[in-house]
C-alpha positions as CSV (number, residue, x, y, z in Angstrom):
1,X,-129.9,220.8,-18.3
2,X,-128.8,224.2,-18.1
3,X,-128.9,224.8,-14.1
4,X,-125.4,223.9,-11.7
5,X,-124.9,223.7,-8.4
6,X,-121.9,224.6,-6.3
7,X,-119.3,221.9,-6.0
8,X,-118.0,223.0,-2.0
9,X,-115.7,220.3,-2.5
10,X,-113.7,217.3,-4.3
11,X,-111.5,214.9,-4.7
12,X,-111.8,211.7,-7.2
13,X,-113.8,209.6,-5.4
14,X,-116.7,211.8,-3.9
15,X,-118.2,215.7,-3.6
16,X,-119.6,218.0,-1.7
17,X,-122.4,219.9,-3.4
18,X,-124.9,222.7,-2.1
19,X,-128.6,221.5,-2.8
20,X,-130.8,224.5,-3.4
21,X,-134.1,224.1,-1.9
22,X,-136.6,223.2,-3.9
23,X,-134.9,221.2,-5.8
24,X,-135.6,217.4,-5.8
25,X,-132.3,215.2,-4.9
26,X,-133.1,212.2,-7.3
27,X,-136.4,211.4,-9.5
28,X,-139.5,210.8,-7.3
29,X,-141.8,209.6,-9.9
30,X,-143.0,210.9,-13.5
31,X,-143.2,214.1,-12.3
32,X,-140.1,215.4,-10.6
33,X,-138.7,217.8,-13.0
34,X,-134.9,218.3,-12.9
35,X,-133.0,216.4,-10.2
36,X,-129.9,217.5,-8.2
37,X,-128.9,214.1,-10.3
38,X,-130.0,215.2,-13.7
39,X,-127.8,218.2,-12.8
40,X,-124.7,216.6,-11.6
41,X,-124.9,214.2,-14.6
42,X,-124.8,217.3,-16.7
43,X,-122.3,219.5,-14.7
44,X,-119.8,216.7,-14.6
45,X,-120.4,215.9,-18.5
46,X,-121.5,211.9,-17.2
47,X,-125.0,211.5,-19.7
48,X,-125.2,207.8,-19.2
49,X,-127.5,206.7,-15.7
50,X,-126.1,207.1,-12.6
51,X,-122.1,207.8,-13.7
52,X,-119.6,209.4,-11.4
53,X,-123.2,210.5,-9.3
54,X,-124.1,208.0,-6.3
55,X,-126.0,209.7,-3.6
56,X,-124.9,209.0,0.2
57,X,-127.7,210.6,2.0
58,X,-130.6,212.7,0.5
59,X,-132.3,215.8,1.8
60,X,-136.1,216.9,1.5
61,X,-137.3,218.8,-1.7
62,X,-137.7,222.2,0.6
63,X,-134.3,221.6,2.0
64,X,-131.0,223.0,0.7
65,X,-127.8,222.2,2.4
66,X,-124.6,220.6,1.5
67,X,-124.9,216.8,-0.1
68,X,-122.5,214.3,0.0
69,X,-122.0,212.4,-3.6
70,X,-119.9,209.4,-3.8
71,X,-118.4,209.3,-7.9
72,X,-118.3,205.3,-8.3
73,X,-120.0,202.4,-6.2
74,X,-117.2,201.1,-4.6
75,X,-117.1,205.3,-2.7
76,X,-120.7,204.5,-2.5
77,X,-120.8,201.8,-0.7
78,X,-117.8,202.4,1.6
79,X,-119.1,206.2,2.8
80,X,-122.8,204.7,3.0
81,X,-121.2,202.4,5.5
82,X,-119.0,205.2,7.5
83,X,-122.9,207.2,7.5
84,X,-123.8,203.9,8.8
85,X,-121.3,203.6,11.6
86,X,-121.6,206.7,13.1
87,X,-118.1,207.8,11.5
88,X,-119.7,210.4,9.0
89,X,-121.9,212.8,11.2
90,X,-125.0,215.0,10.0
91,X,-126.5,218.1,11.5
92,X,-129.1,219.8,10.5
C-alpha cells in the first residue's frame, strides 16, 4: 500500500487520523479496495490483522473527516465505552 493518511494526532494508545473521502474505513466485502485500515497497517509498519489499528467509530465511504483509532483492545474498548457514555462527543 503506497497511499497515507495524515496522523492529526497521537499518543501510544490511540490517533487521530484524517479520512479522505472516498475511501472505505474498513473492508466491506470482496470488493472494497484499499481500506483506511489496509493504510494504517502499512503507515504504522503493523502487517499482521488488526495490529496497533482498532476503529472507535467509522465514517461513510463519501465522507472524510477526522477518525478516531484506538492502537490496542484494551484503548479499544475503553474509548468505545467513553463514545458510549456520552464522554467522547461527535459533530458532523
Amino acid at each position: 500500500v503506497k497511499e497515507r493518511v495524515p496522523l492529526l494526532w497521537k499518543d501510544s494508545r490511540a490517533l487521530v487520523v484524517a479520512k479522505p473521502a472516498g475511501m472505505a474505513s474498513h473492508a466491506e466485502g470482496p470488493r472494497s479496495g484499499t481500506t483506511l485500515v489496509d493504510v494504517l497497517r502499512a503507515q504504522l509498519a503493523r502487517p499482521e490483522r488488526n495490529a496497533g489499528v482498532h476503529l472507535v467509530h467509522r465514517l461513510d465511504r463519501p465522507t472524510s473527516g477526522a477518525l478516531l483509532v484506538a492502537r490496542d483492545a484494551l484503548a479499544h474498548a475503553q474509548l468505545d465505552q467513553l463514545l458510549r457514555d456520552g464522554q467522547i462527543e461527535r459533530s458532523y
